[in-house]
C-alpha positions in Angstrom: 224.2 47.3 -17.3 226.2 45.4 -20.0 227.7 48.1 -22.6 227.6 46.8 -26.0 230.7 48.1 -28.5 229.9 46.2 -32.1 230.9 48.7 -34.8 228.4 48.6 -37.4 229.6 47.1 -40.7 229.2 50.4 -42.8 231.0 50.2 -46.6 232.8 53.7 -46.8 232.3 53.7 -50.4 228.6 53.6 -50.4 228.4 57.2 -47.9 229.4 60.5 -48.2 232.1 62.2 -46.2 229.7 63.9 -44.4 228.1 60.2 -43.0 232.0 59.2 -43.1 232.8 62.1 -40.5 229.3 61.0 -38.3 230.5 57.7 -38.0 234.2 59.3 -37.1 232.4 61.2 -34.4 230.2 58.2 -33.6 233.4 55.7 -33.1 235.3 58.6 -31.0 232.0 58.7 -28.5 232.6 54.9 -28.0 236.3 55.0 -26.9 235.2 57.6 -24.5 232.3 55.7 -23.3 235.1 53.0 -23.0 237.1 54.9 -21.5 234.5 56.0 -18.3 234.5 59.7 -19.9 230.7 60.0 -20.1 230.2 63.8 -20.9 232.7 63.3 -23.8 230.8 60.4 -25.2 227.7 62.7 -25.1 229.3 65.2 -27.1 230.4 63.5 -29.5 227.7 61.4 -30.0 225.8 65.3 -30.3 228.2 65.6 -33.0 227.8 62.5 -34.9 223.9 63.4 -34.8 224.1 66.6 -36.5 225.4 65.3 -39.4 223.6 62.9 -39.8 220.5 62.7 -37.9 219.4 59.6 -39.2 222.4 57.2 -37.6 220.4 55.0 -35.4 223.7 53.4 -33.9 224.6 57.1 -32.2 221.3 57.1 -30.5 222.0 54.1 -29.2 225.1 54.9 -28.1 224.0 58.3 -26.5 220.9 56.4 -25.4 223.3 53.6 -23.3 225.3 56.3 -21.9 222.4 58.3 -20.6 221.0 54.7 -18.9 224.6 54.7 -17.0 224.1 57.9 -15.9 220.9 57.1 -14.6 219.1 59.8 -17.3 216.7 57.1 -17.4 213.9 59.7 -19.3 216.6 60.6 -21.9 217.6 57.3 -22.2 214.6 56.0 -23.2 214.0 58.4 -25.7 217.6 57.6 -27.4 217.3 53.8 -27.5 213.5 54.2 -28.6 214.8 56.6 -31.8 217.6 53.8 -32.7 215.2 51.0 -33.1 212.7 53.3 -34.8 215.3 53.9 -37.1 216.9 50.5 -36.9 214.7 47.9 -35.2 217.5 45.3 -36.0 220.2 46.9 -33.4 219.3 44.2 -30.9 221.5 46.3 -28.2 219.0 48.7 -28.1 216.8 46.9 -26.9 218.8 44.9 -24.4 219.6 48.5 -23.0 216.1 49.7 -23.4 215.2 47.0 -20.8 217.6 47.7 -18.2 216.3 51.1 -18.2 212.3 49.8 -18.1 213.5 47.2 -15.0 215.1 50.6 -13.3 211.8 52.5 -13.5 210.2 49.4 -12.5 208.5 48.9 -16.0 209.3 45.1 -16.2 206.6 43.9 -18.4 208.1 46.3 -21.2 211.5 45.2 -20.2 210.4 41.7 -20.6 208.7 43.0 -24.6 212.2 44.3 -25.4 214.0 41.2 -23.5 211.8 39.0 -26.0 213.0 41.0 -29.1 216.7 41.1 -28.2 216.7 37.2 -27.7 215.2 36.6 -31.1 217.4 38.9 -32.4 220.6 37.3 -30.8 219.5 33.8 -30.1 223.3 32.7 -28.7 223.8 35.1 -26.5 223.4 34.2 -23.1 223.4 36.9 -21.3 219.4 38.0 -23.0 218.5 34.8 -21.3 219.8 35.2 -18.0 218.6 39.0 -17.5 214.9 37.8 -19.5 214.9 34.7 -16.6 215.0 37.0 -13.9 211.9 38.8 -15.1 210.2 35.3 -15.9 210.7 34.5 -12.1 209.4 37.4 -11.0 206.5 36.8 -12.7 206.1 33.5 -11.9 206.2 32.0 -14.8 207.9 28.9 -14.1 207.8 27.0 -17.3 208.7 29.6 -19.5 212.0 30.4 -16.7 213.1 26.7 -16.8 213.0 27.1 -20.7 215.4 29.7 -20.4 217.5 28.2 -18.1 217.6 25.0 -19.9 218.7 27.4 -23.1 221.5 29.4 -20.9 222.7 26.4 -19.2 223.7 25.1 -22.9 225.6 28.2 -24.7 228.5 29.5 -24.5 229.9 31.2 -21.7 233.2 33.0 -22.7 233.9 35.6 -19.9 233.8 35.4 -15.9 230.7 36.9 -15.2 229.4 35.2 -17.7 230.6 31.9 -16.3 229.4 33.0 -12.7 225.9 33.0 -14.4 225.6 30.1 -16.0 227.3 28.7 -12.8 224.2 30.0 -10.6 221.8 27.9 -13.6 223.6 24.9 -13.4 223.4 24.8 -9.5 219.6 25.6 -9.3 219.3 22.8 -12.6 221.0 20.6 -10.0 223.8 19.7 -12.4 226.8 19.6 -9.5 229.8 19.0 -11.4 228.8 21.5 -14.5 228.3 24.3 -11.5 231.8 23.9 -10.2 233.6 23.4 -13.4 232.1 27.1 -14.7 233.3 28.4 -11.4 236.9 26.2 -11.5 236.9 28.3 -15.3 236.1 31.2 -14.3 239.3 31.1 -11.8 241.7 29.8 -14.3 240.2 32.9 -16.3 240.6 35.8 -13.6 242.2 34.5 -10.2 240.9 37.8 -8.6 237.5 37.0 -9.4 236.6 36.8 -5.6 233.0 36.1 -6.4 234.0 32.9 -7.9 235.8 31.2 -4.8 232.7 32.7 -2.7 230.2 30.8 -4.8 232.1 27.6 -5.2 233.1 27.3 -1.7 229.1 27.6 -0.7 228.5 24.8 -3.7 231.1 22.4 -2.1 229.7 23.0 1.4 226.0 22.2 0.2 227.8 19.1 -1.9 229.5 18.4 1.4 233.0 18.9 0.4 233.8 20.3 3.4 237.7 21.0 2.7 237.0 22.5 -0.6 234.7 25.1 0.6 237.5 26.0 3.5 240.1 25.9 1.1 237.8 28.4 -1.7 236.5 30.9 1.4 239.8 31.3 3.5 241.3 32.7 0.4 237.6 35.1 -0.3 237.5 36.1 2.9 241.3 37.4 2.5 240.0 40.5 1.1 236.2 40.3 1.5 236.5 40.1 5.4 233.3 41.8 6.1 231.1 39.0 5.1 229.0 37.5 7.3 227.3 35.0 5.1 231.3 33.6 4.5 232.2 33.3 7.8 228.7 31.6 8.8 229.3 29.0 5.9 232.9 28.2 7.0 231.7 28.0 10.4 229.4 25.4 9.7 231.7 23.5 7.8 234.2 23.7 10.5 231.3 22.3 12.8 230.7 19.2 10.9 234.2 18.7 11.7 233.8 19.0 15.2 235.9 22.0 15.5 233.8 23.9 17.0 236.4 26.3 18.9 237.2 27.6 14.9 233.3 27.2 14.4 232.6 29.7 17.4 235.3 32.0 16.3 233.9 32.4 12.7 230.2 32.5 13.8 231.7 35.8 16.6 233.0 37.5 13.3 229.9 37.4 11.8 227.8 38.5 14.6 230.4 41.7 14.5 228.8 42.5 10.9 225.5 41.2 11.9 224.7 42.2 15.5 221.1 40.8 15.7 220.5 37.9 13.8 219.2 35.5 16.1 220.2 32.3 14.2 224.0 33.1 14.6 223.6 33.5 18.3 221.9 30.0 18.3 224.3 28.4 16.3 227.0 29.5 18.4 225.1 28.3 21.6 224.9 25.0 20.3 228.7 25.2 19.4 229.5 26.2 23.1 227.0 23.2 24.4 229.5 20.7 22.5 232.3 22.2 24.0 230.7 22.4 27.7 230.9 26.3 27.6 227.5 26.6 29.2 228.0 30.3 30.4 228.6 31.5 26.9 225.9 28.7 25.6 223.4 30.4 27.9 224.3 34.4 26.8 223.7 33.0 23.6 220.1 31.8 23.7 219.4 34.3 25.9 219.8 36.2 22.7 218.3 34.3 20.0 215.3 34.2 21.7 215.5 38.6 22.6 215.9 38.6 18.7 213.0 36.3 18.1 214.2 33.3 16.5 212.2 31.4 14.2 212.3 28.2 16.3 211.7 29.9 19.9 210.6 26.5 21.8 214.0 24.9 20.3 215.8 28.0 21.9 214.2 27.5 25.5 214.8 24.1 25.1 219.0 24.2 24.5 218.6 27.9 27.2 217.1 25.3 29.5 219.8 22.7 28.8 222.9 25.4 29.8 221.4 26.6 32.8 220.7 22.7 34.4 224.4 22.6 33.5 225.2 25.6 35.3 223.3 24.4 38.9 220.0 26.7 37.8 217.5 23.6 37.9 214.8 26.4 38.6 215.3 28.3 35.9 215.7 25.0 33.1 212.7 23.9 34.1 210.9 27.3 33.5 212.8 27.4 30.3 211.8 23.8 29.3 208.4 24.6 30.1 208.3 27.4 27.7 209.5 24.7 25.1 206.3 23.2 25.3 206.2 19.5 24.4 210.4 19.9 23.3 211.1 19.6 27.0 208.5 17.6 28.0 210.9 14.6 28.8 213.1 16.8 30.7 210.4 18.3 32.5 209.3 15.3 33.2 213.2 14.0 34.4 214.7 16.7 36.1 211.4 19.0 37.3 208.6 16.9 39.3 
């Protein structure tokens, strides 16, 4: 949930001490909320209240600390107080709709998205949480709108720039996707996300190096991820190297035991390099965990084993590829 911290603009010479000690109390229960101590924050949020029950910006506050804690009940009931008091604290209703999205309310998450945006037109982040709803939905005119209006404003911190990133790639705008992400580095080198992302965008743009280059150093500390080690795999077997391909796509399938198109990737990677034993383990799996092309996996099984003297056994295999192996059937099995 984003945490908003505007101080309100209020002229101390228009309030009386009592409202000046509320907002005193109001301003301490932000620096705690800052500062991760939650049950603080409550209280003194509690204690801005009592003086001055009317303060629409401590219910917020107290409403937004509540949503972190996952209070989601008393949460709503906060933010709803604010903008009954104060329908123009836009946060409120940015927060409100994180909470309605957590209780699975998203039609009133996408009501409150609506209000925040008008109420904060050049702020992306209302249209890339309102765009996720819009998809959801289906409402694919309406979610191109929006990503048209993120892909245009300004983007001033990483995650930010990770975001409009994300737009810029699905708006098929490949060198405004990459340069977010090349900023967001420059920004924070230890945003890890960002070489992870850019190093999948210059695989799909086919800049093979790059994407090595952007997931060795990812995979330095996030070496639990599968989905890296698959995409530098691939781009290490467009290369040919399949020996560096095979050991990526084997450190993946350590994190991700039975997913059957790593086991056929990495038979086909062990066909190239005449490993038919391995090749053969390999389909021998993909097809156990029921991969999505099963006649292209008897097909390559029945390939290994011809390799390996099993002529029997291929052409059962190539048989169960049904018209894939037909040639081969034909070839090798009347």
């Amino acid at each position: 949930m984003k945490k908003y911290f505007v101080f309100i603009a209020i002229s101390f010479y228009s309030i009386t001490s009592i409202a000046q000690d509320a907002l005193g109390w109001y301003n301490s229960g932000i620096d705690k909320f800052e500062e991760g101590n939650v049950l603080g924050a409550i209280k003194d949020f509690n204690a801005a209240l009592e003086l001055n029950p009317s303060l629409a910006e401590a219910y917020w506050g107290r409403g937004s600390v509540y949503a972190e804690m996952q209070e989601f009940d008393l949460a709503l009931k906060d933010l709803s107080q604010c903008i009954k008091l104060d329908p123009g604290v836009g946060d409120a209703f940015y927060n409100r709709a994180f909470v309605f999205m957590a209780i699975d309310e998203p039609e009133k998450a996408l009501n409150d998205l609506n209000m925040y945006v008008i109420l904060n037109p050049n702020d992306i982040n209302g249209y890339l949480s309102r765009l996720d709803i819009l998809v959801k939905f289906g409402m694919k005119s309406e979610a191109y709108e929006d990503m048209e209006k993120a892909s245009k404003l300004e983007a001033s911190v990483p995650s930010e720039l990770i975001q409009r990133s994300r737009i810029r790639y699905l708006m098929r705008d490949t060198l405004g996707c990459i340069s977010d992400l090349d900023d967001c580095i420059n920004m924070d080198p230890s945003f890890k996300e960002a070489y992870f992302l850019r190093g999948r965008y210059h695989y799909d743009f086919r800049h093979y190096n790059l994407a090595i280059q952007d997931l060795n150093i990812y995979l330095l500390t996030a070496n639990e991820d599968h989905e890296a080690y698959v995409i530098r795999g691939e781009c290490y077997a467009t290369q040919n190297e399949y020996s560096l391909a095979i050991s990526d796509y084997s450190k993946a399938i350590m994190y991700e035991k039975s997913n059957p198109i790593y086991y056929f990737d990495r038979g086909f990677f062990h066909l190239q390099l005449q490993q038919y034993e391995e090749a053969q383990e390999d389909f021998i799996k993909a097809i156990a965990y029921d991969h999505q092309d099963l006649r292209l996996a008897y097909f390559n099984l029945g390939i290994a084993s011809y390799r390996l003297g099993q002529k029997e056994k291929a052409c059962e295999q190539w048989r169960k590829s049904e018209h894939v192996g037909m040639d081969y059937i034909n070839q090798y099995c009347n």
